[in-house]
C-alpha positions as semicolon CSV with decimal commas, in nm:
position;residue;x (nm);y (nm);z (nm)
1;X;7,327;4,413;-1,738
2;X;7,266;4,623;-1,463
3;X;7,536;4,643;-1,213
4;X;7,282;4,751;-0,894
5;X;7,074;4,474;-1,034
6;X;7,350;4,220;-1,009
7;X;7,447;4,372;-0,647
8;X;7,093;4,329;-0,527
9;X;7,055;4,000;-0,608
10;X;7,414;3,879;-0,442
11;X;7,250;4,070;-0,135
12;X;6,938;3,903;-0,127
13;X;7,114;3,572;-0,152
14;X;7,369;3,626;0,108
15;X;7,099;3,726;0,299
16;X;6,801;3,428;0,254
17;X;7,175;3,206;0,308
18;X;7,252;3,372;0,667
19;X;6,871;3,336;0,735
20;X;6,887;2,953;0,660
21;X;7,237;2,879;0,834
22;X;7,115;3,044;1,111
23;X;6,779;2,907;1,163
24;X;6,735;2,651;1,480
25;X;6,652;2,308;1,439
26;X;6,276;2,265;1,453
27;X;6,156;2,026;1,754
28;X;5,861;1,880;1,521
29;X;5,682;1,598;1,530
30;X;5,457;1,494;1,173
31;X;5,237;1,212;1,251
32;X;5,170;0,958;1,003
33;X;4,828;1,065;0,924
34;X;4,999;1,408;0,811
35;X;5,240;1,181;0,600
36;X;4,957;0,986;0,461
37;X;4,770;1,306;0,383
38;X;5,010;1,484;0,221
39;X;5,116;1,183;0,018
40;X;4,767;1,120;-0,068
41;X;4,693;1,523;-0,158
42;X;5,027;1,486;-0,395
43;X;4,906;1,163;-0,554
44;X;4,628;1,365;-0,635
45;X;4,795;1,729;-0,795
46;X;4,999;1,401;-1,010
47;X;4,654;1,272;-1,130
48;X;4,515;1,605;-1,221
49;X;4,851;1,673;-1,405
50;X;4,831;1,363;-1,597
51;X;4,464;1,379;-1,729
52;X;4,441;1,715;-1,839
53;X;4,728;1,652;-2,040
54;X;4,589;1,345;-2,175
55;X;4,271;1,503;-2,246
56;X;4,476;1,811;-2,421
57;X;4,665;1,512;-2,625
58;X;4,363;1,342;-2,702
59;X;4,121;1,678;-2,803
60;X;4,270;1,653;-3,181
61;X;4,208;1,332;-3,208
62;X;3,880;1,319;-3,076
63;X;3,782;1,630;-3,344
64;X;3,911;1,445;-3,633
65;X;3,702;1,120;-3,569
66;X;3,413;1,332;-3,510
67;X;3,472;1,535;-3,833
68;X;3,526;1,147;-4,018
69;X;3,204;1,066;-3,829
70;X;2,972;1,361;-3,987
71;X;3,156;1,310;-4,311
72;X;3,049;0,964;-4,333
73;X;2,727;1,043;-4,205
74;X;2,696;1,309;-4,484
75;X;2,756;1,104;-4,704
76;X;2,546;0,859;-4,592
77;X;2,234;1,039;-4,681
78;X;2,325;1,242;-4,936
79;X;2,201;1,066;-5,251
80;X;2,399;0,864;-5,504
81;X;2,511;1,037;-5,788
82;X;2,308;0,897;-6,125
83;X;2,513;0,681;-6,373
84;X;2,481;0,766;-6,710
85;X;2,609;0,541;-6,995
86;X;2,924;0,624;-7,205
87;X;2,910;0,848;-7,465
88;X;2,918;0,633;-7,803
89;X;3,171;0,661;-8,008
């Protein structure tokens, strides 16, 4: 490991630390809408999430039963092989 490496990245610490202990107290005021918004914007980004990774989970599925489907299908109209009797003995 790299010794300035290490020493850079204590400094950069200490110093994003000072910058936060330091830092006054914000006189804000959020509104509820802003709450609602941002709760509603979140609910969102959670939904997105969650469907693409059910439609990733559900892609190999979905390509089997439509690979069963054209199988069958296939099948379906191919015709039947012919029967032929036994050989006699």
């Amino acid at each position: 490991m790299n010794s300035s490496f290490s020493f850079r990245a204590i400094l950069h610490t200490a110093a994003a630390a000072a910058a936060l202990a330091l830092a006054a107290p914000a006189a804000a005021y959020v509104g509820p809408g802003a709450g609602l918004s941002l709760l509603g914007a979140l609910w969102a980004v959670v939904a997105a999430v969650l469907a693409a990774l059910f439609f990733v989970a559900m892609w190999p599925i979905r390509r089997l039963m439509k690979r069963r489907a054209q199988a069958t299908a296939q099948a379906a109209t191919s015709p039947a092989p012919e029967r032929t009797a036994p050989p006699r003995r």
